[in-house]
ROGU-35104 format. One line per field, with one value per residue (C-alpha): x negated, y, z negated. Coordinates in nm, 4 decimals. Each point is the difference from the previous one (the first is absolute). Layout:
u: c(X ...) .
v: c(Y ...) .
w: c(Z ...) .
***
This chain:
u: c(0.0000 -0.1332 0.0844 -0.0963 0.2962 0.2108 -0.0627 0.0647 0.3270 0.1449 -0.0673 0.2121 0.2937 0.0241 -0.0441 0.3101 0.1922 -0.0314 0.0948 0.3006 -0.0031 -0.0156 0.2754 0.2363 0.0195 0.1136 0.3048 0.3664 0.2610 0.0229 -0.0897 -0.3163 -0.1115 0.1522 -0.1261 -0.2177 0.1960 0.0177 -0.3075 -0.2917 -0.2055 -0.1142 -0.3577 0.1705 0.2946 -0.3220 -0.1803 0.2852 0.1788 -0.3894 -0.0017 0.3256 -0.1030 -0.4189 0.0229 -0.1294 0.0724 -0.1876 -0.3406 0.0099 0.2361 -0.0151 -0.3569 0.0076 0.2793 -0.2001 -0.2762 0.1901 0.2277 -0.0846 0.2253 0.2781 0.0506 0.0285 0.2663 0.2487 -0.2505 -0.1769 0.1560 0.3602 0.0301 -0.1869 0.2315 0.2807 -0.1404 -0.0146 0.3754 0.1173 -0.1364 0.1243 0.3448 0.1270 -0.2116 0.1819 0.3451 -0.0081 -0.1942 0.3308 0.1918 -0.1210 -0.0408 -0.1479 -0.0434 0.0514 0.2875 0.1968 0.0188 0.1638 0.2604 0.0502 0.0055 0.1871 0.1259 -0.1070 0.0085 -0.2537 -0.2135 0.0097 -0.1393 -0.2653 -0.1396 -0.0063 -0.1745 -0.2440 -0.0568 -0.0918 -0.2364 -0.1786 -0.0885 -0.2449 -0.2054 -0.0592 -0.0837 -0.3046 -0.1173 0.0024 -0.1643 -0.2503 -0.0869 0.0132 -0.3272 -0.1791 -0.0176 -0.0575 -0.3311 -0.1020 -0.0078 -0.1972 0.2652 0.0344 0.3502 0.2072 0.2294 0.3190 -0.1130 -0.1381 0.3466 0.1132 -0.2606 0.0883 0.2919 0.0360 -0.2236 0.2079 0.3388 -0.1099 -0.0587 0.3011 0.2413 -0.0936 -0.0904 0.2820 -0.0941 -0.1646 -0.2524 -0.0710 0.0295 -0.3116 -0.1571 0.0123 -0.1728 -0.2613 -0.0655 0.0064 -0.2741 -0.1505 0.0530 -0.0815 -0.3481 -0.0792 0.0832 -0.1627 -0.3181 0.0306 0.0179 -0.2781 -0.1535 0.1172 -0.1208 -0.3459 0.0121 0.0898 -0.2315 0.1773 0.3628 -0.1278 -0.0544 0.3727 0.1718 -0.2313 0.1598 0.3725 -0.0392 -0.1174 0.2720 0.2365 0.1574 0.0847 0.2910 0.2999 0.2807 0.1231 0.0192 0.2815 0.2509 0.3160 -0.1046 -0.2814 0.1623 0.3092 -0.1890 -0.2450 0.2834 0.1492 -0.3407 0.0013 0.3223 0.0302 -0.1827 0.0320 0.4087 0.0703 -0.2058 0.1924 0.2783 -0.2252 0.0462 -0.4351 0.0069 0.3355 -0.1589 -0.3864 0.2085 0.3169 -0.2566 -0.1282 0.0929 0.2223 0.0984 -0.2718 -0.2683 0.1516 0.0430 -0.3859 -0.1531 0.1558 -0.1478 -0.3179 -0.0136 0.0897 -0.2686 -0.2269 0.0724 -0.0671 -0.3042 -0.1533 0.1136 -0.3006 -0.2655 0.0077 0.0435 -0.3578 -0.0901 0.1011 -0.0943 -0.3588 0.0026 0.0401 -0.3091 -0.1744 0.1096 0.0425 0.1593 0.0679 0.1875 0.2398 0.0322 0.1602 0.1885 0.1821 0.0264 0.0539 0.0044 0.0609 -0.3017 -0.2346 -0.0564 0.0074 -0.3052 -0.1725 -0.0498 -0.0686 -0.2541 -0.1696 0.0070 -0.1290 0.2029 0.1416 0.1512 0.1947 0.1399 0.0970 0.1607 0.1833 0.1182 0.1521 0.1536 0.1652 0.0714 0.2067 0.1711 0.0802 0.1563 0.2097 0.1157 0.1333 0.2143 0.1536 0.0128 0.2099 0.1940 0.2392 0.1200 0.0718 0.1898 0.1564 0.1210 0.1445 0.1211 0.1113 0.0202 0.1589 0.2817 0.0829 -0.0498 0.0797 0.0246 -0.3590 -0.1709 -0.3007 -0.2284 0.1886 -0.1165 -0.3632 -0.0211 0.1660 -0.2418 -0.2884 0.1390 0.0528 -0.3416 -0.1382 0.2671 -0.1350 -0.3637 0.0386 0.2332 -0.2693 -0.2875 0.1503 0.0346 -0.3133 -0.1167 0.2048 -0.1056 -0.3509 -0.2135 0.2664 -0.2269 0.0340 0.0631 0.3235 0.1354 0.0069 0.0947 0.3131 0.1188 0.1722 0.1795 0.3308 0.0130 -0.0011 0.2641 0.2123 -0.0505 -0.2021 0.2846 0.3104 -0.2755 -0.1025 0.3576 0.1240 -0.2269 0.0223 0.3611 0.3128 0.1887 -0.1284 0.2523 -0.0298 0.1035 -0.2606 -0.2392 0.1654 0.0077 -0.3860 -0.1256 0.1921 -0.1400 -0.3518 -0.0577 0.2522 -0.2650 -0.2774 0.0593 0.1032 -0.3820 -0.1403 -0.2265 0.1882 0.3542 -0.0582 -0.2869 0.0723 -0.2497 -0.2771 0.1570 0.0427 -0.0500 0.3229 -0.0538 -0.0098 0.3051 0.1945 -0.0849 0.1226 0.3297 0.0330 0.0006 0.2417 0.2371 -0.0097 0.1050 0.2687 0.1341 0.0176 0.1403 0.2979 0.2794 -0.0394 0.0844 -0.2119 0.0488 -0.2967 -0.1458 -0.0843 0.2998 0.1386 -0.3966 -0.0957 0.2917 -0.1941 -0.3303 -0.2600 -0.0093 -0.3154 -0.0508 -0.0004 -0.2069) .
v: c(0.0000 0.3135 0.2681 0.2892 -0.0857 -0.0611 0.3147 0.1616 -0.1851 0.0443 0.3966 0.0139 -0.1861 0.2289 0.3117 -0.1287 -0.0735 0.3808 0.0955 -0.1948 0.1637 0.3689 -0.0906 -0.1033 0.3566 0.0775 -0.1974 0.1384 -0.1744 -0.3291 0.2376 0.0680 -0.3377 -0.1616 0.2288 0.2541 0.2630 -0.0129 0.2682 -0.1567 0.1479 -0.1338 -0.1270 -0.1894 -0.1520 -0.1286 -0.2079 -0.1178 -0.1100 -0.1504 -0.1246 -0.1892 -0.3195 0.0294 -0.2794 -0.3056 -0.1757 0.2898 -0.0156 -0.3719 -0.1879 0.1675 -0.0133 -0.3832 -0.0569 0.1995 -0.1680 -0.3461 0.0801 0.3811 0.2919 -0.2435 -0.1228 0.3498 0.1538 -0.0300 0.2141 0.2451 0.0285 -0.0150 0.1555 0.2967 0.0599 -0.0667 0.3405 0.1351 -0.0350 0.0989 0.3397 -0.0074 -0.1003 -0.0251 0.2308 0.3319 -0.1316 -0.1852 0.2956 0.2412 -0.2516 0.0521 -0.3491 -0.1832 -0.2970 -0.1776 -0.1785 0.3202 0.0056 -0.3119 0.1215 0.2852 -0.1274 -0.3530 0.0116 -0.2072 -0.3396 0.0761 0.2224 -0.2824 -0.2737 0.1891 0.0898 -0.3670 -0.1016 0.2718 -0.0250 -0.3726 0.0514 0.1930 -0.3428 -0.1267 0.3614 0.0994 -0.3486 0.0096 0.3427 -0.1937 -0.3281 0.2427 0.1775 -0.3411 -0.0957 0.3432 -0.0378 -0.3777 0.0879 0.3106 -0.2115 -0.2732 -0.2231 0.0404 0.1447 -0.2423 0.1765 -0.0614 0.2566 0.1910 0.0601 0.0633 0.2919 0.1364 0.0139 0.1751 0.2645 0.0738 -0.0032 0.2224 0.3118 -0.1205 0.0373 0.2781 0.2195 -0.1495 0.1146 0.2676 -0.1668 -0.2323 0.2465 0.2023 -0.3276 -0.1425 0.3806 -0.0771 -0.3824 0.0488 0.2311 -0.2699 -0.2561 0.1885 0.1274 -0.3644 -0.1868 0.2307 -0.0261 -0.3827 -0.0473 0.2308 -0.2562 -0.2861 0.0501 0.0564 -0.2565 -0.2177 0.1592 0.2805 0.0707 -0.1874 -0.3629 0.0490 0.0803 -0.2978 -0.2646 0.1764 -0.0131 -0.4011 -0.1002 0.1767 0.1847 0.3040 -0.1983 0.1377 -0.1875 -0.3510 -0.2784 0.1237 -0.2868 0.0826 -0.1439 0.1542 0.3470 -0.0344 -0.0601 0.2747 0.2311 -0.1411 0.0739 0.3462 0.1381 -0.1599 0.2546 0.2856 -0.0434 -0.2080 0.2685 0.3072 -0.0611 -0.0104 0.1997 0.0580 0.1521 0.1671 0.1365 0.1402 0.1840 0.1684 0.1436 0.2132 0.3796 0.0205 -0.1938 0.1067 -0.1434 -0.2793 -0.0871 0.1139 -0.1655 -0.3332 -0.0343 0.1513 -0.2179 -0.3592 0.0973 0.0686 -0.3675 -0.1520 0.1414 -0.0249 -0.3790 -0.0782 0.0964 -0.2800 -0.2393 0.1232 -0.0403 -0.3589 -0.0503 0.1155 -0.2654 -0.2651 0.1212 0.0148 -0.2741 -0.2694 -0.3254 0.0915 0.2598 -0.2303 -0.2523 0.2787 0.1855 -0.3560 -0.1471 0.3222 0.2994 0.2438 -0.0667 0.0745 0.3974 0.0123 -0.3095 0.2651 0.2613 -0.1078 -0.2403 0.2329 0.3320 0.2267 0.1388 0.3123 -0.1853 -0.2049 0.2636 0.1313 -0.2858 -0.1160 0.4239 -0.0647 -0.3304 0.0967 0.3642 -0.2363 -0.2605 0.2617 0.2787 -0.2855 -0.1875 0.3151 0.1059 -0.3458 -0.0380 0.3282 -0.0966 -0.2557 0.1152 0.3648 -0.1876 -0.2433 0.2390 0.2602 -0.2417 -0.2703 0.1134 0.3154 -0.2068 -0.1795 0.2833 0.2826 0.2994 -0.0542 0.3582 0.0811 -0.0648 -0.3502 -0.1062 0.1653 -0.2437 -0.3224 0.0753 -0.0100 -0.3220 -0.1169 0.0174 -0.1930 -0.3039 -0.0388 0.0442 -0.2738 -0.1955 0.0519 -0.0984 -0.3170 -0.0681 0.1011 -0.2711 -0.2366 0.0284 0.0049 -0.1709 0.1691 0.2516 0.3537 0.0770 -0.2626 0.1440 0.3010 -0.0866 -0.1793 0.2561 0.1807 -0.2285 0.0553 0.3587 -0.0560 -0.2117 0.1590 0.3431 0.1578 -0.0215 0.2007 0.2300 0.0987 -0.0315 0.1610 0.3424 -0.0360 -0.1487 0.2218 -0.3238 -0.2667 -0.0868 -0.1718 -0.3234 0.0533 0.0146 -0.2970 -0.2016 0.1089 -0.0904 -0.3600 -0.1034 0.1370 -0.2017 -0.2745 -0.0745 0.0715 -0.2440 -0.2688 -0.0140 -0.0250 -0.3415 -0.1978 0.0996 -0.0706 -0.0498 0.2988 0.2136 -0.2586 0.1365 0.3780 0.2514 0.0124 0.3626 0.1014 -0.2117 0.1456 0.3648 -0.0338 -0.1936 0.3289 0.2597 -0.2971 0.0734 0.3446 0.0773 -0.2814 0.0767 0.3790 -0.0282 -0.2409 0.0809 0.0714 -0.2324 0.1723 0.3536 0.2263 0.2202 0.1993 0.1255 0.1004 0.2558 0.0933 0.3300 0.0808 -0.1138 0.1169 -0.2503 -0.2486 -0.0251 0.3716 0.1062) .
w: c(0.0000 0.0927 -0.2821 0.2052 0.2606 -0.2517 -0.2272 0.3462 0.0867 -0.3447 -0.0092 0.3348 -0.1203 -0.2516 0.1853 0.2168 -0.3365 -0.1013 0.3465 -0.1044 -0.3239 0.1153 0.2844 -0.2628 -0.1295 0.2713 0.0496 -0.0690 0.2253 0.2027 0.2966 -0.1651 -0.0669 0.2963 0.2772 -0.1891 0.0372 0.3468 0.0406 0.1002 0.2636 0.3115 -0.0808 -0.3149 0.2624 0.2192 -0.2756 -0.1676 0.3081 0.1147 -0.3829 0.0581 0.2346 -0.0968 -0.2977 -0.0854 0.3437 0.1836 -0.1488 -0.0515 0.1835 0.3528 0.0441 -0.0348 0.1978 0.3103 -0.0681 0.0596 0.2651 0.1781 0.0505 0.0910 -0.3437 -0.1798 0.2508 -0.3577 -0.1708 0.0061 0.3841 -0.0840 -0.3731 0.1357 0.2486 -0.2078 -0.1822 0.3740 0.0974 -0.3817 0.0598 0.3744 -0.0276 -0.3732 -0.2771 0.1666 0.0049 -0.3534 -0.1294 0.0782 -0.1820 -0.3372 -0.1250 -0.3268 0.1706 0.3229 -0.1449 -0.0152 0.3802 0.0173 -0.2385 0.1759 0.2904 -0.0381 -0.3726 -0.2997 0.1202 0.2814 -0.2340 -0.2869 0.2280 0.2076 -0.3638 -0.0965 0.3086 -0.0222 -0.3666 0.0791 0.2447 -0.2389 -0.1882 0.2635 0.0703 -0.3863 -0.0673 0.2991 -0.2116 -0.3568 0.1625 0.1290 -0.3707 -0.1199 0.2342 -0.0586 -0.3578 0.0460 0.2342 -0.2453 -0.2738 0.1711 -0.0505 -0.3886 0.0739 0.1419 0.2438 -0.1649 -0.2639 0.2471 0.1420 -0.3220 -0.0854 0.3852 -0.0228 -0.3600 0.1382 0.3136 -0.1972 -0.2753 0.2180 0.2296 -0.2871 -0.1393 0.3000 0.2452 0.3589 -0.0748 -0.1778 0.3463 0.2416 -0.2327 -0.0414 0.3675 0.0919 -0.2072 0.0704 0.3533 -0.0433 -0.1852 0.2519 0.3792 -0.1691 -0.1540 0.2808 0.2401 -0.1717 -0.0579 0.3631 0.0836 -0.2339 0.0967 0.3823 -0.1423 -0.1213 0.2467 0.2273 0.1488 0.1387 0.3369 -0.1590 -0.2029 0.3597 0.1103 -0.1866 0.0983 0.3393 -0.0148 -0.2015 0.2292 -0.3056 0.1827 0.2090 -0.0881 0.2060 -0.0218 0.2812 0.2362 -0.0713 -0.1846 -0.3318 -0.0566 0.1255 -0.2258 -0.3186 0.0782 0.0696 -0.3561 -0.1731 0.1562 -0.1260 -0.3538 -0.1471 0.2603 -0.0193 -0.3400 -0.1410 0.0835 -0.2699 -0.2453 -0.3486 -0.0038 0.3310 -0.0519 -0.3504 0.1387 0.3266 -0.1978 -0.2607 0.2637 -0.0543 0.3417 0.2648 0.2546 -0.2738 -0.0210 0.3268 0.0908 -0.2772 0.0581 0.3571 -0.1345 -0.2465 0.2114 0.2134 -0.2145 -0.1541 0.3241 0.0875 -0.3374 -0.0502 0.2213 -0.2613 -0.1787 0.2674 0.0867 -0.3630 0.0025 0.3939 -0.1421 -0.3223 0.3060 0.1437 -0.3234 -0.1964 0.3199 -0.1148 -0.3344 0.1114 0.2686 -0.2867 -0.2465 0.2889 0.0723 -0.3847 -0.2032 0.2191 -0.2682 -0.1514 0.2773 -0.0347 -0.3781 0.0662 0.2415 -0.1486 -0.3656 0.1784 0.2400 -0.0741 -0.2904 -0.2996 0.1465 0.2844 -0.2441 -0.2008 0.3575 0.0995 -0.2849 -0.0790 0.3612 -0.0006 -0.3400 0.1296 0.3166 -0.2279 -0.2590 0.2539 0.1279 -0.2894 -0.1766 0.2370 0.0416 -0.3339 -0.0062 0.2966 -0.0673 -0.3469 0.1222 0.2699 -0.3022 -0.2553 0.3407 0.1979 -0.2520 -0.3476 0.1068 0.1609 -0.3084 -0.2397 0.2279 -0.2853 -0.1306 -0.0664 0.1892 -0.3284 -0.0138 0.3355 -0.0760 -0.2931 0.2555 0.2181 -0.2140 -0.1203 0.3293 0.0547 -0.3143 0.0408 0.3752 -0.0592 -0.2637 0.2759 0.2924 -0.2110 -0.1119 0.3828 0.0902 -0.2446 0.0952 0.3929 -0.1107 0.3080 0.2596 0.2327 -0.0193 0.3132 0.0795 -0.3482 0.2188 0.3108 -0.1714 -0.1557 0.2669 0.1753 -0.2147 0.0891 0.3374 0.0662 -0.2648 0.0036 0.2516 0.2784 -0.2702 -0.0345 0.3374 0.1879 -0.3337 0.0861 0.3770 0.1404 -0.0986 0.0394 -0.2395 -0.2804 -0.3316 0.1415 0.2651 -0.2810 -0.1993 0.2823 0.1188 -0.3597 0.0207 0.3174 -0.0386 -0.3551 0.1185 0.2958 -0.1696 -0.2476 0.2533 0.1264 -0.3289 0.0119 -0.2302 0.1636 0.4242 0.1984 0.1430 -0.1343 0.1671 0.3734 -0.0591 -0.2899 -0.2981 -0.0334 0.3645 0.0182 -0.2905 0.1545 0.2738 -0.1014 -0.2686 0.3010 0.1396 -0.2922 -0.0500 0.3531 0.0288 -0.3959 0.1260 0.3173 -0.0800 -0.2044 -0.3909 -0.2239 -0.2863 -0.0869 0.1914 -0.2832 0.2591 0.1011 -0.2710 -0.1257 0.3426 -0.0126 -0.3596 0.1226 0.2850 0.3147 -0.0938 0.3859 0.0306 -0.3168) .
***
């Protein structure tokens, strides 16, 4: 164990804990903590929207999976949640931003009623499960390999994750979006240098780009036969679409201090992602040069531990205290917010239903609850999945959005016409199909991708359930005379 890293590591948790601290001052209303006010300039909206999909998976698990399989097999991410960021700021931050929402679950109230609203928040506080888990898996390991192994990384989860909801609770959104502008400071200067390093190391940038262009990683494209196309398509839009009704996302663009910020530092911010994803699939393209065998043998039997192996085996002191500020500043900046997520979207969206004349201070204390009982929930999953890799914790994630509430969402804000039993009927068929090409239900899945399938039977269902006659009352109908035209806002 080397006491010097640690010393180092343990004096920047708890700088980010009185960050957390000093934001809870702060916070007055649900408003506040939820959304920070809704004042945060544009250089804050470009980290924390950057901040929201560099995590765990990022630094660790898509480097490997380039490594193994090219640009082809990381088209889900950083490819598509990057965009995802891209087309939020394009087509939805400026019209949700005139709204003057809490949470994303309040359009689908306003839009479809409380039925709709109810069971897009379920689904989206599920898929929350799989993401926040990858983030505590991923503390878990860090403390495991700065300890030298005297910390298993079940306890290492627990420390993370203590230290991430402490300042979460207390400092609400506030406290991330001040913490992700500071960590991704952290992280763009400490990976920059550590590649720098790293090619140096390897022999120069030339030898890296080398062993790329042998291995054919920079082959983006799969084998032109319908297969292969459908579940690269799939791949593609999981995160880029089943990310868009997401309460994170929703949360780091609505904080922005108008629309035009928010809409700006969105696709600022998604590009930004994407470009800057590939510095640490040169770090970990570089280990392979360095480290040879040893370095194939870890990518293909545990991954996650190859980069964490690099640089505490080859490079001096100040490049570990580099690398491991970073790689917490990534897991931390992520895990917040989805830690935040979901129970603003539980106690709004939910709890408010059930208990509808709760004060504002009453949902400011749910929400901090919220946030302990699924912390405590998540961890004990995160446990429990212990072995599962980061990055298909991740890529999992998402899929339930997608088919459930991605299509009420977009035909919701852009076609005048789509009903609540459009909606209904989309968010039936989309999980419906989905869940008929899961493995252990059909076969289907083997021949063509469940969630591409249950996306496209959800636009199926929201035009047919709008178009034919209504059998369930349209929300719609009865708001839009008291209510600004979504497809017009």
């Amino acid at each position: 164990m080397n006491i010097t890293l640690m010393v180092f590591v343990i004096a920047y948790l708890l700088g980010t804990l009185a960050i957390g601290v000093w934001a809870g001052t702060r916070i007055k209303t649900t408003t506040d903590f939820a959304l920070a006010g809704r004042n945060l300039p544009f250089i804050m909206i470009v980290t924390t929207t950057f901040a929201t999909w560099f995590g765990a998976e990022t630094v660790m698990g898509v480097p490997a999976k380039f490594v193994q399989g090219g640009l082809g097999a990381i088209v889900e991410d950083p490819f598509g949640a990057g965009t995802c960021l891209i087309l939020v700021g394009a087509f939805f931050a400026a019209k949700l931003y005139r709204m003057n929402l809490l949470t994303i679950g309040d359009f689908y109230r306003q839009r479809y009623g409380k039925g709709v609203e109810v069971f897009c928040s379920v689904a989206i506080i599920l898929s929350y499960l799989g993401w926040v888990a990858a983030q505590i898996t991923a503390l878990g390991l860090v403390f495991n390999v700065l300890t030298g192994g005297a910390m298993s990384e079940s306890t290492g989860m627990v420390i993370g994750t203590l230290a991430v909801l402490v300042y979460v609770m207390v400092g609400g959104f506030l406290a991330v979006a001040w913490t992700d502008f500071i960590q991704m400071i952290v992280l763009v200067v400490g990976l920059s240098v550590i590649a720098i390093f790293s090619a140096d190391l390897a022999g120069g940038a030339g030898q890296v780009m080398n062993l790329v262009t042998q291995q054919d990683m920079l082959r983006f494209f799969p084998e032109p036969t319908f297969k292969d196309i459908a579940f690269f398509i799939a791949a593609g839009i999981t995160m880029m679409l089943g990310s868009i009704p997401q309460q994170d996302v929703f949360q780091r663009v609505m904080s922005a201090k108008d629309a035009r910020t928010a809409q700006s530092g969105a696709i600022i911010g998604g590009a930004a992602y994407i470009l800057f994803a590939f510095v640490p699939m040169f770090i970990v393209t570089a280990a392979v040069v360095v480290m040879g065998d040893r370095a194939v043998q870890l990518v293909h039997n545990d991954y996650q531990k190859l980069l964490p192996a690099f640089i505490m085996g080859h490079m001096p002191l100040v490049m570990q205290i580099l690398f491991f500020g970073a790689l917490l500043s990534a897991i931390k900046s992520t895990s917040s917010a989805t830690l935040l997520a979901p129970s603003t979207s539980f106690v709004e969206n939910i709890l408010g239903n059930l208990y509808p004349s709760m004060s504002d201070r009453q949902r400011l204390v749910a929400m901090r609850v919220s946030i302990l009982v699924f912390s405590l929930s998540v961890l004990a999953y995160a446990i429990a999945m212990r072995g599962t890799s980061i990055y298909e914790l991740v890529s999992s994630a998402y899929q339930v959005t997608l088919v459930a509430a991605f299509v009420p969402l977009l035909m919701g804000l852009y076609w005048s016409r789509a009903t609540t039993q459009g909606a209904v009927l989309a968010i039936l068929l989309g999980v419906g199909t989905w869940v008929l090409f899961f493995p252990g239900v059909t076969r289907l899945g083997d021949a063509f991708p469940g969630q591409l399938a249950g996306l496209l039977m959800a636009f199926v269902g929201m035009l047919v359930g709008s178009l034919a006659p209504q059998w369930i009352p349209d929300h719609h109908a009865h708001t839009r005379r008291l209510a600004p035209r979504y497809d017009q806002a």
